[in-house]
C-alpha positions as CSV (number, residue, x, y, z in Angstrom):
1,X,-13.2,-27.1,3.9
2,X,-12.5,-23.5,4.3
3,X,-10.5,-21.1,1.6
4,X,-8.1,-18.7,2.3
5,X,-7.9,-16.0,-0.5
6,X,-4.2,-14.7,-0.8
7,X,-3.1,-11.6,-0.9
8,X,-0.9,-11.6,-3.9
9,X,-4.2,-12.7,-5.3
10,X,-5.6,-9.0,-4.9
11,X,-4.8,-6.2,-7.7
12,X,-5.0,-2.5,-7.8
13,X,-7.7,-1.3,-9.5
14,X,-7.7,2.5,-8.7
15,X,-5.0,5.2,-6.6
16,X,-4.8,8.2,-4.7
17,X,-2.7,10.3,-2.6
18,X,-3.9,12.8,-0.1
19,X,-1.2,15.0,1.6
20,X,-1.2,12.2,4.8
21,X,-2.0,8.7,2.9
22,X,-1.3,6.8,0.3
23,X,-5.2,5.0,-1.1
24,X,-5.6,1.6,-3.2
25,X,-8.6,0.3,-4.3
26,X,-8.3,-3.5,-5.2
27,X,-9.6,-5.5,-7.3
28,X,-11.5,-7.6,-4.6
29,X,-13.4,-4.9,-3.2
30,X,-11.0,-3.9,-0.3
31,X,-9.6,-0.1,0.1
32,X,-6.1,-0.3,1.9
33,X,-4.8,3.2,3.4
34,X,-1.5,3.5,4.5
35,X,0.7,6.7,5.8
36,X,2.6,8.3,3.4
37,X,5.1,8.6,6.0
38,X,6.1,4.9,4.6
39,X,6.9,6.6,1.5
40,X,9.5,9.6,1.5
41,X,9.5,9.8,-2.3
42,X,5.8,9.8,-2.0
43,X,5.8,12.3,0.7
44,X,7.9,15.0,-0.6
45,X,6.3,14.8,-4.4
46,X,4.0,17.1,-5.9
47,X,0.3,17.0,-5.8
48,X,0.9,16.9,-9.9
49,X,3.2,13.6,-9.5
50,X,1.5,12.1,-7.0
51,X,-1.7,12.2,-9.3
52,X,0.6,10.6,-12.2
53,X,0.9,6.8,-11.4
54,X,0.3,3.7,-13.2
55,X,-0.2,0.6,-12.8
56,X,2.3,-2.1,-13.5
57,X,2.2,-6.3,-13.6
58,X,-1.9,-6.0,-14.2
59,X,-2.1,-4.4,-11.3
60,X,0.2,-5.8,-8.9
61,X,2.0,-2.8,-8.4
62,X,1.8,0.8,-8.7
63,X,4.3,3.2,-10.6
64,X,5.1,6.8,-10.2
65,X,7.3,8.0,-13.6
66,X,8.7,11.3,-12.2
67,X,9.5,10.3,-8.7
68,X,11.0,6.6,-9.9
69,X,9.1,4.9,-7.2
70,X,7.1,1.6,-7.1
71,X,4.7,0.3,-4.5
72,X,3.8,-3.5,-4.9
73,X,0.0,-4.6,-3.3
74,X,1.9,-7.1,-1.4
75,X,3.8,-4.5,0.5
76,X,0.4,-3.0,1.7
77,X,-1.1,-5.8,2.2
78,X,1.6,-6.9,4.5
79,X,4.3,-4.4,5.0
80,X,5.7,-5.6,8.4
81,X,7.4,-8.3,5.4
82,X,8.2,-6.0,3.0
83,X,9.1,-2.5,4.9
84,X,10.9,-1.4,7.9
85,X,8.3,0.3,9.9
86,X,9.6,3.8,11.5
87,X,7.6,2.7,14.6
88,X,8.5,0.4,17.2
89,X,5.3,0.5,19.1
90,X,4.1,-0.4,15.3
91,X,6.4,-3.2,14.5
92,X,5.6,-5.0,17.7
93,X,1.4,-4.6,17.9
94,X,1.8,-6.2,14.0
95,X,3.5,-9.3,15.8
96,X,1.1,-9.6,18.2
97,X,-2.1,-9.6,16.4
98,X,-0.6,-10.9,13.4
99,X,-2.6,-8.2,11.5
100,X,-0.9,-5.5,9.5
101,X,-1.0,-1.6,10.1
102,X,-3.3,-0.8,7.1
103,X,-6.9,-0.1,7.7
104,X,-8.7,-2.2,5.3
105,X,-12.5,-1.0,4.5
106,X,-14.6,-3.3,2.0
């Protein structure tokens, strides 16, 4: 009998933002990286805010004060169910490999 671990199991342990990418450590030992081009309020933050987040729901979700967003694990996990990618090309190699457009290292 095999196990499949979900993903809403997984829970943000640590964050950062470089000028290009938004960075989550999780809980389970994973690191998932996505563009901060998913993330205008991200984007066009400060280095100073972008350095200012919490995390909310024990770690389900991340929270950034002075730029009112929030960025669930689920949504990085999978974001072709939670986000409207910008690219087309993206959207449809998702559908095909039924893998989503974050790298995942761990």
């Amino acid at each position: 009998m095999s196990t499949l671990v979900e993903s809403s199991e997984a829970t943000a342990i640590e964050v950062s933002c470089t000028n290009d990418a938004l960075t989550v450590v999780l809980s389970d030992g994973r690191v998932v990286s996505a563009p901060l081009a998913w993330f205008p309020r991200l984007l066009g933050a400060t280095t100073k805010q972008r350095r200012e987040w919490k995390l909310i729901g024990g770690g389900i979700g991340i929270h950034w004060e002075a730029i009112d967003e929030d960025i669930s694990v689920a949504s990085l996990l999978r974001p072709e169910s939670y986000m409207r990618l910008q690219s087309t090309k993206a959207r449809r190699g998702s559908r095909k490999s039924g893998q989503s457009h974050t790298r995942l290292r761990g």
